[in-house]
PDB file of N, CA, C and O in Angstrom:
ATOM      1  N   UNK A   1      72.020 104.211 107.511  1.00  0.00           N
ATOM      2  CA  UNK A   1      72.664 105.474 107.205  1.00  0.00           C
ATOM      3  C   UNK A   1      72.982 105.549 105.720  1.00  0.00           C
ATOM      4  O   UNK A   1      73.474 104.648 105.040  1.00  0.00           O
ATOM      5  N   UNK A   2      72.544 107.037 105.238  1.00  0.00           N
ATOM      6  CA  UNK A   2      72.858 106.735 103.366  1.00  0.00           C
ATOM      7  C   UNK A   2      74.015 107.734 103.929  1.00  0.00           C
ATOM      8  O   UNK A   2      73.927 108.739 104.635  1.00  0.00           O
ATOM      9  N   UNK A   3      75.501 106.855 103.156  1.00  0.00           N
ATOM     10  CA  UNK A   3      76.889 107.605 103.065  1.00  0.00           C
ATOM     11  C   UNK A   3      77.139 107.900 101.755  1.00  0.00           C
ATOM     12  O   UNK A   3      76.718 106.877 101.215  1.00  0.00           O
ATOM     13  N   UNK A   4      77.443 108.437 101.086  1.00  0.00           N
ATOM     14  CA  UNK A   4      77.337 108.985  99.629  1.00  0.00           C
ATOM     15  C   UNK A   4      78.528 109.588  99.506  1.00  0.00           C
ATOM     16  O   UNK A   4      78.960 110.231 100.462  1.00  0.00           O
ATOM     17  N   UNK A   5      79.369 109.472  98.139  1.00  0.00           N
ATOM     18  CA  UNK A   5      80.352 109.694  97.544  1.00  0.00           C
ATOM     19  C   UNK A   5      80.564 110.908  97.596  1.00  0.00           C
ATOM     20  O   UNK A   5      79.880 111.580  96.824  1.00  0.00           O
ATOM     21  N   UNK A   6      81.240 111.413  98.204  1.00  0.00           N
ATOM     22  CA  UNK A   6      82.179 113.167  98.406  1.00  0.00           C
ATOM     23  C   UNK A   6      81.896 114.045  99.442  1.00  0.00           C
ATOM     24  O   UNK A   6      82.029 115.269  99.416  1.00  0.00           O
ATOM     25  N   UNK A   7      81.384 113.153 100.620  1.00  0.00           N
ATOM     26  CA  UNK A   7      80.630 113.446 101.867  1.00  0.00           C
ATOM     27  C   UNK A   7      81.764 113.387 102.563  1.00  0.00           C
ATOM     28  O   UNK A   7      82.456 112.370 102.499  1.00  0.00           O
ATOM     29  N   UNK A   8      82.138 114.484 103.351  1.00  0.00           N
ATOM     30  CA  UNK A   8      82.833 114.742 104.310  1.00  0.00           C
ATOM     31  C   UNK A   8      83.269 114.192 105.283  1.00  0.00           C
ATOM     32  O   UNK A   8      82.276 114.754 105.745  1.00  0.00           O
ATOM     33  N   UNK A   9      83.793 113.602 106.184  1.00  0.00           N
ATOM     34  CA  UNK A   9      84.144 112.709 107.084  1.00  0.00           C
ATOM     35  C   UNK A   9      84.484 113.769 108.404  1.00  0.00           C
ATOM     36  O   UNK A   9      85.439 114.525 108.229  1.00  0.00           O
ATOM     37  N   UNK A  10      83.873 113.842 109.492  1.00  0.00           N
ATOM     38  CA  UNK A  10      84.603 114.263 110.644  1.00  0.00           C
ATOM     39  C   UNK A  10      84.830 113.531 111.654  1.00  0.00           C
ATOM     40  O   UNK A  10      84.294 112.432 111.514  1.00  0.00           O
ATOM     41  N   UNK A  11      85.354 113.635 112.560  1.00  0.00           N
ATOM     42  CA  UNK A  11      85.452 112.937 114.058  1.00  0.00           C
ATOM     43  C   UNK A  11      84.280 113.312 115.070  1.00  0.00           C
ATOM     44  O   UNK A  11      83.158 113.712 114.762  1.00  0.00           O
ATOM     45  N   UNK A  12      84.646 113.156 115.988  1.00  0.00           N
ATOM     46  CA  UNK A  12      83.564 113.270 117.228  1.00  0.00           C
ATOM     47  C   UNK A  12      84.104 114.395 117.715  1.00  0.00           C
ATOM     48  O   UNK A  12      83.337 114.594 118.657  1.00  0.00           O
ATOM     49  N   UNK A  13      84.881 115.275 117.744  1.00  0.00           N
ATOM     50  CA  UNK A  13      85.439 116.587 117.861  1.00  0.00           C
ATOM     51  C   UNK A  13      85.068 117.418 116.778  1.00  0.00           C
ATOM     52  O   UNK A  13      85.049 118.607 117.096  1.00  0.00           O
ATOM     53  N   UNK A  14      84.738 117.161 115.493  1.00  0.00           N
ATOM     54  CA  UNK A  14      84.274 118.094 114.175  1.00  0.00           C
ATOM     55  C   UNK A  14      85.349 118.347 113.437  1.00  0.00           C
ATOM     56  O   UNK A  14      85.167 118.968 112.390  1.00  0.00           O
ATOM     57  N   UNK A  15      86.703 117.932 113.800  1.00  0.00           N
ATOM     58  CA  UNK A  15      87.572 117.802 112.645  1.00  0.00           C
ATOM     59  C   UNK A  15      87.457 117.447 111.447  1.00  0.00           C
ATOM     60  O   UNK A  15      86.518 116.732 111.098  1.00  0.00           O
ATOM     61  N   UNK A  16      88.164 117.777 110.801  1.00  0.00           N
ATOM     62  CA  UNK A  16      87.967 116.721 108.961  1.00  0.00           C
ATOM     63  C   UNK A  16      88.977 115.211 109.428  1.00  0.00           C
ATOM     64  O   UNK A  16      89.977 115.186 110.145  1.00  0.00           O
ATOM     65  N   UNK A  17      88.519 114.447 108.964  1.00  0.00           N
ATOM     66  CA  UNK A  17      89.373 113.523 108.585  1.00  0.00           C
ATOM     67  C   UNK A  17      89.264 112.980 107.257  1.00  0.00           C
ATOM     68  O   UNK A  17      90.221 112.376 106.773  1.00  0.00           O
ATOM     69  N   UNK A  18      88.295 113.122 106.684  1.00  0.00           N
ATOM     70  CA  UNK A  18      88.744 113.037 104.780  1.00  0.00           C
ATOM     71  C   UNK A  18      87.505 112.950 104.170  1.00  0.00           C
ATOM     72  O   UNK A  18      86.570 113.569 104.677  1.00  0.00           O
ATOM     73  N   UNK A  19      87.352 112.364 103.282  1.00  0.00           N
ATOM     74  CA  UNK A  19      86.336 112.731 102.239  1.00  0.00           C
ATOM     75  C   UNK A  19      86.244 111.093 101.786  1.00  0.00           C
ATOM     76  O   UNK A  19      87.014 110.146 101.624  1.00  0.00           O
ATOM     77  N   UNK A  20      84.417 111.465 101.665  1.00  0.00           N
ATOM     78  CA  UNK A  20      84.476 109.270 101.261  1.00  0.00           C
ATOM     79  C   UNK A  20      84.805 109.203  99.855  1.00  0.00           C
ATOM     80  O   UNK A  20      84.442 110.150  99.156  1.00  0.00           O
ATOM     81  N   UNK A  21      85.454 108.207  99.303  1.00  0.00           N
ATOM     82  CA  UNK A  21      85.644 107.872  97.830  1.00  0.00           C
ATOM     83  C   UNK A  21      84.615 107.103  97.443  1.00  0.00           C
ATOM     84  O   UNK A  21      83.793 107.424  96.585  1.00  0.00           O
ATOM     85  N   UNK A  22      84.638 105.854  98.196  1.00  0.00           N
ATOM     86  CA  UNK A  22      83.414 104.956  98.075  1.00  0.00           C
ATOM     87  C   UNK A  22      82.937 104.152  99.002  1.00  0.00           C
ATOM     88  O   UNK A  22      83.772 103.841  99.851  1.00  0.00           O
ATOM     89  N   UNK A  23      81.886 103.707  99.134  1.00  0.00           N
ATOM     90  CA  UNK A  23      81.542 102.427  99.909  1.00  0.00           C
ATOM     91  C   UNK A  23      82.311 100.944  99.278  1.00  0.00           C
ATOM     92  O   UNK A  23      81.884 100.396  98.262  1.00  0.00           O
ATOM     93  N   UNK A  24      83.464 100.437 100.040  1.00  0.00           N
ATOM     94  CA  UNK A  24      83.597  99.145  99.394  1.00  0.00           C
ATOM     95  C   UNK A  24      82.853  98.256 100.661  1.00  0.00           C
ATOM     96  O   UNK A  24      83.389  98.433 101.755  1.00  0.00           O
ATOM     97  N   UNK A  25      81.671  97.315 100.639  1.00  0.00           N
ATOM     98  CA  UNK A  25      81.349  96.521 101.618  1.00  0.00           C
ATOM     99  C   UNK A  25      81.233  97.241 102.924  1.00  0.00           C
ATOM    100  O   UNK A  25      80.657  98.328 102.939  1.00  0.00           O
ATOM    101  N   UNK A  26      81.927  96.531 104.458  1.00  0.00           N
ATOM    102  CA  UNK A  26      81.554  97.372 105.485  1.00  0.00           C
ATOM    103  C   UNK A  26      82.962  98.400 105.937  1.00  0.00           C
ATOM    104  O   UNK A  26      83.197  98.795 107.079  1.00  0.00           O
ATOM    105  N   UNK A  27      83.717  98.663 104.800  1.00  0.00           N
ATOM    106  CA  UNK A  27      84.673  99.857 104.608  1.00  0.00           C
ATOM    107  C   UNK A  27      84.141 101.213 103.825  1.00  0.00           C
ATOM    108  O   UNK A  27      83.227 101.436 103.030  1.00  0.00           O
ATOM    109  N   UNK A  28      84.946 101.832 104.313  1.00  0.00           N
ATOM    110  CA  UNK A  28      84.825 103.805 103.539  1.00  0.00           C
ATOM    111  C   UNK A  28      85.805 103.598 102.738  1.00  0.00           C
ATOM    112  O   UNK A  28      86.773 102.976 103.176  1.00  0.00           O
ATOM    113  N   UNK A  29      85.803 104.005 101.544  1.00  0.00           N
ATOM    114  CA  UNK A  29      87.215 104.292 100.970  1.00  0.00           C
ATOM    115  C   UNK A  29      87.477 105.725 101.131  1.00  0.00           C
ATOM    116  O   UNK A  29      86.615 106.367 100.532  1.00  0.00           O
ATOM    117  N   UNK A  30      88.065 106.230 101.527  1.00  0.00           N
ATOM    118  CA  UNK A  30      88.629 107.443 101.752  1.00  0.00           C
ATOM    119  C   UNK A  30      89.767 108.079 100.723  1.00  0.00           C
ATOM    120  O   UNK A  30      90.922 107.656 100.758  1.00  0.00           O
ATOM    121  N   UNK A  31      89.200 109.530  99.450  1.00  0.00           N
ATOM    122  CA  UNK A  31      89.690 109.873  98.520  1.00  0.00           C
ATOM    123  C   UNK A  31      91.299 110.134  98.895  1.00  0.00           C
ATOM    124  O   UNK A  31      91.754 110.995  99.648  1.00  0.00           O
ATOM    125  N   UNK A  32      91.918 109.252  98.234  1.00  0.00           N
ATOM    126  CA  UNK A  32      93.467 109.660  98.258  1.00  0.00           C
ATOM    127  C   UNK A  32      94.220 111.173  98.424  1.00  0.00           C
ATOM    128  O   UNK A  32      95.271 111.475  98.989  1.00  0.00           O
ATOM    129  N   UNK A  33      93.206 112.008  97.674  1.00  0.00           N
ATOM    130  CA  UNK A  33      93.506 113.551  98.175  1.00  0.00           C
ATOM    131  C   UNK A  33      93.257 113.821  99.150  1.00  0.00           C
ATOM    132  O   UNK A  33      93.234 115.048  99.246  1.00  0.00           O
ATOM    133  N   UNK A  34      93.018 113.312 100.081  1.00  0.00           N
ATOM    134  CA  UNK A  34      93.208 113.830 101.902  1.00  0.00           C
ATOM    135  C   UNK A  34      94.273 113.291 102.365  1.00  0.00           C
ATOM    136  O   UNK A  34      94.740 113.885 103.337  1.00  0.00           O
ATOM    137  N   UNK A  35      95.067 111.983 101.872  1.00  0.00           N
ATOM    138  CA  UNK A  35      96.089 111.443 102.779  1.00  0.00           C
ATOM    139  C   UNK A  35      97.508 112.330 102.379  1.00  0.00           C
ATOM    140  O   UNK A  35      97.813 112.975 101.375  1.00  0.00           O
ATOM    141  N   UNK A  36      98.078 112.099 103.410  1.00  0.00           N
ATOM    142  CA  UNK A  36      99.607 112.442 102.735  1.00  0.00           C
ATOM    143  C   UNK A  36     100.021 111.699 102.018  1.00  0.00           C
ATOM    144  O   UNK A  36     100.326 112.107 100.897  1.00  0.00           O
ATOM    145  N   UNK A  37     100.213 110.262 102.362  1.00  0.00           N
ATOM    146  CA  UNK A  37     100.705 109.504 101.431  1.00  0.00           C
ATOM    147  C   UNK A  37     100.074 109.195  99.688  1.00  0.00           C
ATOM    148  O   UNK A  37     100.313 108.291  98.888  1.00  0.00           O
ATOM    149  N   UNK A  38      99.270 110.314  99.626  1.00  0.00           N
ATOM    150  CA  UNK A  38      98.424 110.165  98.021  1.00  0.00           C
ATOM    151  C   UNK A  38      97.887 108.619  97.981  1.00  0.00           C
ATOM    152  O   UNK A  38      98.066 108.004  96.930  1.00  0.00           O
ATOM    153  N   UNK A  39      97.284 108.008  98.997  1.00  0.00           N
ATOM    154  CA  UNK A  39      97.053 106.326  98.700  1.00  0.00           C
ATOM    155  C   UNK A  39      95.541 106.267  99.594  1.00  0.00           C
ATOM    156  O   UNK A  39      95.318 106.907 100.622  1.00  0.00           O
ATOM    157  N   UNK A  40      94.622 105.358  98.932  1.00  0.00           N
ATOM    158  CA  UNK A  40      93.598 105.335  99.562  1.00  0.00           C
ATOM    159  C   UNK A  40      93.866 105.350 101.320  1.00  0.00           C
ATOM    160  O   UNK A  40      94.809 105.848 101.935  1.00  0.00           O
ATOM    161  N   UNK A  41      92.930 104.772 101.726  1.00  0.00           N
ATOM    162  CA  UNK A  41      92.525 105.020 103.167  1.00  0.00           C
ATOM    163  C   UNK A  41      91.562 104.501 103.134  1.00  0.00           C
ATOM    164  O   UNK A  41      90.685 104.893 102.366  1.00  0.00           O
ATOM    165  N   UNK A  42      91.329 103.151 104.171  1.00  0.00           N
ATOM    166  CA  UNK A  42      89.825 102.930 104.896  1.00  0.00           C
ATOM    167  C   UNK A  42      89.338 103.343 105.885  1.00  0.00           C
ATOM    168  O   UNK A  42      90.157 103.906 106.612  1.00  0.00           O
ATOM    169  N   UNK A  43      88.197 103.313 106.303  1.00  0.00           N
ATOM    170  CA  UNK A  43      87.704 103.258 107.867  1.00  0.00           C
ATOM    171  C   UNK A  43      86.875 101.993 107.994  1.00  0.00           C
ATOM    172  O   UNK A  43      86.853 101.190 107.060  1.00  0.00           O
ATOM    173  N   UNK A  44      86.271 101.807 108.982  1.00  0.00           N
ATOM    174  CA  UNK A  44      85.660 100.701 108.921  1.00  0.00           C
ATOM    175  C   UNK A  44      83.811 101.390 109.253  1.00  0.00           C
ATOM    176  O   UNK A  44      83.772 102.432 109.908  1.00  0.00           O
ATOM    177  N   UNK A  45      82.988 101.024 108.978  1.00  0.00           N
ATOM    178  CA  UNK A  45      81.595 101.815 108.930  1.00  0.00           C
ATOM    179  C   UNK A  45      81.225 101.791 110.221  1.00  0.00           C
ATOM    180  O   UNK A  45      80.589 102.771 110.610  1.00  0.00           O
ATOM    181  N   UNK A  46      81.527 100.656 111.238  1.00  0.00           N
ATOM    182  CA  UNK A  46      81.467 100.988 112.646  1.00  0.00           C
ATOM    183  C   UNK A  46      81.301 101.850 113.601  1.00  0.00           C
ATOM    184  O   UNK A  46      80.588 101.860 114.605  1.00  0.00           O
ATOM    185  N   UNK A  47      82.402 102.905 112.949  1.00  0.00           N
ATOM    186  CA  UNK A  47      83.087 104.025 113.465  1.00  0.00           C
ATOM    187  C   UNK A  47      81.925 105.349 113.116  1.00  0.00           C
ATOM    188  O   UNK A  47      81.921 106.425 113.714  1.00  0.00           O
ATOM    189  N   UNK A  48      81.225 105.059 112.297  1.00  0.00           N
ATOM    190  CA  UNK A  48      80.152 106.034 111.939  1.00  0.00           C
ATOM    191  C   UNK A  48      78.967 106.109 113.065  1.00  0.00           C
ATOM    192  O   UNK A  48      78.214 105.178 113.348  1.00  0.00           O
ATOM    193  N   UNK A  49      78.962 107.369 113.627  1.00  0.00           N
ATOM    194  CA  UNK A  49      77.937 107.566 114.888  1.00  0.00           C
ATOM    195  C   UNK A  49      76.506 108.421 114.105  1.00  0.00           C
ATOM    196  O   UNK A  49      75.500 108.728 114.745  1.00  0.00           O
ATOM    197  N   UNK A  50      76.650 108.636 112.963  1.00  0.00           N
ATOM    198  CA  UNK A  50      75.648 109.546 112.028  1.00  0.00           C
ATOM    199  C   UNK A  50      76.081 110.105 110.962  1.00  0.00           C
ATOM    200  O   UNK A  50      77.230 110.064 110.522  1.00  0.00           O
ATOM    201  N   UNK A  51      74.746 110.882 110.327  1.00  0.00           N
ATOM    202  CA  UNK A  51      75.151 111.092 108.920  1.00  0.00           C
ATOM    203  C   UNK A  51      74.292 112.275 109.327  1.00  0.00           C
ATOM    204  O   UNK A  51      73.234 112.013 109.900  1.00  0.00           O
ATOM    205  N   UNK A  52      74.729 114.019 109.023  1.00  0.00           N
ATOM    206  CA  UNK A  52      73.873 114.732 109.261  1.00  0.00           C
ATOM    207  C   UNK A  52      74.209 115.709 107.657  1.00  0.00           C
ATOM    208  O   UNK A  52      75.241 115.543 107.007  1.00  0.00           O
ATOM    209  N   UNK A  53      73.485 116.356 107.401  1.00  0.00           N
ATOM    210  CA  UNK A  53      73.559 116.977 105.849  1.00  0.00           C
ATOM    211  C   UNK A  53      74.303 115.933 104.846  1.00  0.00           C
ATOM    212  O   UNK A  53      73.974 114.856 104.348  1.00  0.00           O
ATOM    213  N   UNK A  54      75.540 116.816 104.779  1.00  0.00           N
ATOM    214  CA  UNK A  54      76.743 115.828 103.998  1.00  0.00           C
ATOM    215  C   UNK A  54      77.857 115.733 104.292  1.00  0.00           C
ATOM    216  O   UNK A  54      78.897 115.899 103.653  1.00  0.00           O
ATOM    217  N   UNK A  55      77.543 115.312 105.820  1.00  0.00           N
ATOM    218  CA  UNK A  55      78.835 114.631 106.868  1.00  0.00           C
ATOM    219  C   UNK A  55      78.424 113.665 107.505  1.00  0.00           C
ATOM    220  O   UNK A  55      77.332 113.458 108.033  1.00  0.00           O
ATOM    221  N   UNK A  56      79.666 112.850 107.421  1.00  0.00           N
ATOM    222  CA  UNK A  56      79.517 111.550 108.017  1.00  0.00           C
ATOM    223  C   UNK A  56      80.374 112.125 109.474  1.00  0.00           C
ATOM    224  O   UNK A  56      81.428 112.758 109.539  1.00  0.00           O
ATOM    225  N   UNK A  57      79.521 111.661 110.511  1.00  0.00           N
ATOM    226  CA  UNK A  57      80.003 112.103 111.648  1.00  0.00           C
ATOM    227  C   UNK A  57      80.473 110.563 112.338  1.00  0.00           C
ATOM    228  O   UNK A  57      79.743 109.573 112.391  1.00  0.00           O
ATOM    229  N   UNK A  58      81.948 110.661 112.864  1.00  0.00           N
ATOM    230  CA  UNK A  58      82.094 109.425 113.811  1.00  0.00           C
ATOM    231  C   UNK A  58      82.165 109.450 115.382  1.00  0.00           C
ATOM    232  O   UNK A  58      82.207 110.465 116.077  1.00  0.00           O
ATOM    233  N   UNK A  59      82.168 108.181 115.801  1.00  0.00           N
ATOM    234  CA  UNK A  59      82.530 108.179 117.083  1.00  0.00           C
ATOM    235  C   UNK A  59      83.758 108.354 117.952  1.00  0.00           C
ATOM    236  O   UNK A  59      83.790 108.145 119.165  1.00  0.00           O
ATOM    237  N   UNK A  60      84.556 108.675 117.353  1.00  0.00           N
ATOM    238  CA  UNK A  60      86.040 108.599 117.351  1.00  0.00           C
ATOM    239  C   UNK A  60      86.324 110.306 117.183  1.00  0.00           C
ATOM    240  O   UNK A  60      85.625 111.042 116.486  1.00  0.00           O
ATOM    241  N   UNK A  61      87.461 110.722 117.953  1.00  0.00           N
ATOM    242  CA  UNK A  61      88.030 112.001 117.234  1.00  0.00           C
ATOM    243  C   UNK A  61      88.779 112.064 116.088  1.00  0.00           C
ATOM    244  O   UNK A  61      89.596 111.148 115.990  1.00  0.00           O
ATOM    245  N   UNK A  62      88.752 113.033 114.991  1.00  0.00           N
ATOM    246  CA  UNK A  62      89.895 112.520 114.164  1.00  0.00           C
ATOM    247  C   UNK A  62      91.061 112.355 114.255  1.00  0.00           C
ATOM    248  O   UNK A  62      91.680 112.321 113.192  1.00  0.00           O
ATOM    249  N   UNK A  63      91.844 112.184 115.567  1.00  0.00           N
ATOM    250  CA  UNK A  63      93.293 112.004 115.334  1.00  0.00           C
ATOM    251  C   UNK A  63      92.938 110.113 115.769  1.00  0.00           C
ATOM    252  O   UNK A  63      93.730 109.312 115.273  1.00  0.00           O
ATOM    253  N   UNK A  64      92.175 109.734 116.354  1.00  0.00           N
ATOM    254  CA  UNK A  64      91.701 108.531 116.476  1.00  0.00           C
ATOM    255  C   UNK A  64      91.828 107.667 115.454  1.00  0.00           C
ATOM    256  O   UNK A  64      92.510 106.665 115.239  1.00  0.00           O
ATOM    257  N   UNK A  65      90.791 108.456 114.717  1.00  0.00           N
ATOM    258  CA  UNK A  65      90.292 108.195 113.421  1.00  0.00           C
ATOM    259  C   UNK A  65      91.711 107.694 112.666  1.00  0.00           C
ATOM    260  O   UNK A  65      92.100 106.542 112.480  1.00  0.00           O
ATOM    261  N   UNK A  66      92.060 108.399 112.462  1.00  0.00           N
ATOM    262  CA  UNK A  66      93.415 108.529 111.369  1.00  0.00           C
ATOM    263  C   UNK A  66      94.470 106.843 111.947  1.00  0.00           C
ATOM    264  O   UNK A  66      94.834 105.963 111.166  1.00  0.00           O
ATOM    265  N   UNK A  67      94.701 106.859 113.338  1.00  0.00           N
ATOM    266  CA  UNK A  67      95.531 105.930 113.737  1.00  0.00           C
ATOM    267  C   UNK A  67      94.507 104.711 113.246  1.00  0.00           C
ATOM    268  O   UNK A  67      95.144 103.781 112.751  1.00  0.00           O
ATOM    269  N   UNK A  68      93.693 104.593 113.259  1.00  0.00           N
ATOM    270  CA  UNK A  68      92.561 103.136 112.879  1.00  0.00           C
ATOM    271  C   UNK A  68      92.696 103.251 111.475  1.00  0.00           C
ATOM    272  O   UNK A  68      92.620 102.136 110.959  1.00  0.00           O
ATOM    273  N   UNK A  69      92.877 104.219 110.603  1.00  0.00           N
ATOM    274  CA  UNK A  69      92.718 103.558 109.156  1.00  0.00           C
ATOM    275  C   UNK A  69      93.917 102.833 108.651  1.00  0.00           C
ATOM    276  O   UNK A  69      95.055 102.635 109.078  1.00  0.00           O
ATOM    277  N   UNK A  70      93.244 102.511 107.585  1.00  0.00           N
ATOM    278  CA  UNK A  70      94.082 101.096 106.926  1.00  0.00           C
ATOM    279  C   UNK A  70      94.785 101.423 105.507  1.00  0.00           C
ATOM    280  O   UNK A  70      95.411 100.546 104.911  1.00  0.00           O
TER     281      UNK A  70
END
C-alpha cells in the first residue's frame, strides 16, 4: 500500500479520523491538527484495510480508531 503524506485517514464507517503526518516504521504519524490535544497521534499500519484515491481506509470505525491511538 503507497500511504503518502496528507492523505486522509477514515474508519470502516467513512468517518475522518485524521490526516497522515508521516510514515515512522510500522506507525502513521497522525498531523497534530486533527487531535484535540494539539500532539501527534499514532496508528499502527495494521489497521489499514486499503488505500483508495487519497484515503487511507481502515478496518476499524473511527471512534475505534481513535481509542487505539497512541
Amino acid at each position: 500500500m503507497d500511504i503518502k503524506e496528507h492523505m486522509e485517514i477514515v474508519g470502516s464507517d467513512g468517518q475522518h479520523v485524521g490526516t497522515v503526518d508521516r510514515i515512522e516504521g510500522e506507525r502513521i504519524k497522525l498531523a497534530k491538527s486533527d487531535s484535540g490535544d494539539r500532539q501527534h497521534h499514532y496508528l499502527d499500519k495494521r489497521l489499514v484495510s486499503g488505500v483508495e484515491g487519497n484515503k487511507v481506509k481502515l478496518s476499524v470505525k473511527a471512534a475505534d480508531a481513535a481509542s487505539k491511538a497512541a
